[in-house]
C-alpha angles and dihedrals in degrees: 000000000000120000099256094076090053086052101057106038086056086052083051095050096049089044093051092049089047092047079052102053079054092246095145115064129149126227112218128137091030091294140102115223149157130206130172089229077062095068102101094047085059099041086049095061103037108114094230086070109049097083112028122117081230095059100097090025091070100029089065088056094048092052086048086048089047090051094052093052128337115252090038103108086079096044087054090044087057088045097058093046090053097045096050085056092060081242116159115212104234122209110032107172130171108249130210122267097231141147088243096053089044096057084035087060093047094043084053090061115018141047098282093219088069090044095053082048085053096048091046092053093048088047087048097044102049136235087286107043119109112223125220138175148216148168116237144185093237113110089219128077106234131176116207133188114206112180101174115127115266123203118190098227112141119222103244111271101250094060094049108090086034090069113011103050099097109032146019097239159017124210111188140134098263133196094236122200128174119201129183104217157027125319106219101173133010091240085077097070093038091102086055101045088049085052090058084051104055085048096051097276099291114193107256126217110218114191117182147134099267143323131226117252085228089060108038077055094055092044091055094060101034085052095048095056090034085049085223123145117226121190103197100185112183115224098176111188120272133190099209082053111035103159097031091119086030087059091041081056093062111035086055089038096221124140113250108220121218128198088226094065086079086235112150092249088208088070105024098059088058099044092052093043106103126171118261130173105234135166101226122199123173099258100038153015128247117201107205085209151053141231120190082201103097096027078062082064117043098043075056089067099032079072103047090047127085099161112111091219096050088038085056103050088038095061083039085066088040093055092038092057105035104025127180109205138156134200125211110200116187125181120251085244086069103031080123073088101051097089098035089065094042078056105045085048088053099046083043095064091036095052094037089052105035098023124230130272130222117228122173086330100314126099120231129188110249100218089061090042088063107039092044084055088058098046088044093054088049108040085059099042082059092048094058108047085047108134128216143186133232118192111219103197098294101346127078119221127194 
């Protein structure tokens, strides 16, 4: 074992104990504060580490550590340490999963004040919601529970910068019309635009399987002298997703028509077009509704299956068409937080789903505990086999 690796793993014990006695902090924001998730930035910029042989080494282990759960990267410096030592960690204890350890291990790690504003909007948003964040214009920290049914179908790519340039969404009552299958010509859809203008041309939601370029072409022109607005929104078969317009179908309880029903689609797309107030994005539709209908169903089904795929895809429609999910929005005067909430909703999965352990009077989450014994092992397993060459006047030797 040659001296550098002795070096640096001292370097690495005085620098955990003084990242422990909180002596590395960072000002930003006007503010001076220090936070555990912080801890590769420090160890980035200490001056020990610039120059060792073992810098990128270990800084590959500490990001795998972070993506496993944020905060980890210290917990896996101590850990190496430790292991290197030879030192065994005492008292390990399974600890209960429990609102109150989970506020004690954020408040072990993080400004409790944050914490107290977490454990309010999970107490707000419910065992089943899915949290998101973002950061927003608004000067005011709001928290918001939207639980209408969201499909992921993309409006087609030629009408996206036509109505999604300037802004993130459009929220109408639409003459909405589902078709399962291919437009070939633009004639196909004219019952339907003449439909929008004997209703004063209210904008009209296509979905369908594809459309021809000839005819988006055509569309583009026929809308722009009828002033009409056309969302053509694109839903292409998938295996991995085989109902997702037949579910659409359902929750907006609109006939899908299909070219093998021997229907005249002339006539057909306009008969089973009805009028629906949706929130439409690029990317995905918003139904501003809900129908029990197809959640019947599915929890039907939930009950006769047993099989984990189906199980699976089966709670994927459920979520999709009554969705729980919540959006943290927090001001650009207070985005220091941004990071510290994308963490705590993170922790909060992996300790629901995996439990916290108790080591020496600090929880841990176990699924980081574990993960951060194994990189240890192996980072210094590496370390150690690690060859290098000395150069004896013109002869190398190994």
């Amino acid at each position: 074992m040659n001296s550098n690796i002795f070096k640096f793993i001292n370097s690495l014990n005085k620098f955990n104990i003084e990242f422990k006695n909180k002596k590395h902090r960072l000002i930003a924001y006007n503010d001076v504060f220090y936070n555990e998730n912080l801890f590769i930035t420090h160890f980035l910029l200490h001056k020990d580490f610039l120059t060792s042989p073992y810098r990128e080494i270990v800084l590959n282990y500490f990001i795998n550590a972070e993506n496993t759960h944020p905060g980890s990267a210290f917990l896996l410096s101590q850990l190496i340490v430790d292991n290197f030592f030879d030192k065994k960690s005492k008292n390990i204890n399974i600890a209960k999963k429990s609102k109150s350890n989970l506020v004690k291990y954020f408040n072990q790690r993080l400004n409790k004040k944050i914490v107290n504003d977490f454990i309010n909007i999970l107490d707000f948003s419910g065992p089943d919601a899915i949290l998101n964040c973002e950061v927003t214009k608004n000067s005011q920290f709001t928290v918001e529970k939207v639980k209408f049914p969201n499909f992921s179908i993309k409006i087609h790519e030629d009408f996206d910068q036509v109505f999604f340039k300037s802004q993130d969404s459009s929220t109408k009552n639409y003459l909405t019309c589902l078709y399962d299958g291919y437009i070939e010509r633009e004639s196909e859809i004219f019952s339907l635009i003449e439909k929008s203008k004997s209703n004063n041309k209210c904008p009209i939601l296509l979905v369908c399987r594809g459309i021809s370029d000839n005819a988006i072409r055509s569309l583009k022109q026929i809308l722009l002298k009828s002033n009409i607005f056309l969302y053509p929104y694109i839903c292409k078969f998938d295996n991995t997703d085989p109902f997702a317009l037949e579910d659409l179908s359902k929750v907006l309880e609109i006939k899908t028509h299909n070219i093998e029903s021997g229907d005249n689609l002339h006539k057909a797309i306009s008969e089973n077009s009805d009028f629906r107030k949706l929130k439409l994005f690029s990317n995905k539709i918003q139904i501003l509704s809900n129908s029990n209908i197809l959640i019947s169903e599915i929890n039907d089904q939930i009950k006769k299956t047993n099989d984990a795929e189906v199980l699976k895809y089966l709670y994927k429609r459920k979520n999709r068409c009554s969705p729980n999910n919540v959006y943290i929005k927090i001001p650009q005067n207070k985005v220091k937080y941004l990071n510290d909430y994308k963490a705590m909703i993170k922790m909060y999965n992996n300790i629901a789903k995996n439990g916290l352990f108790q080591i020496n009077n600090k929880l841990y989450s176990s699924k980081a505990y574990n993960k951060c014994i194994k990189l240890s092992n192996k980072f210094i397993e590496t370390t150690f086999n690690i060859g290098y060459t000395i150069k004896v006047g013109d002869k190398n030797v190994s």
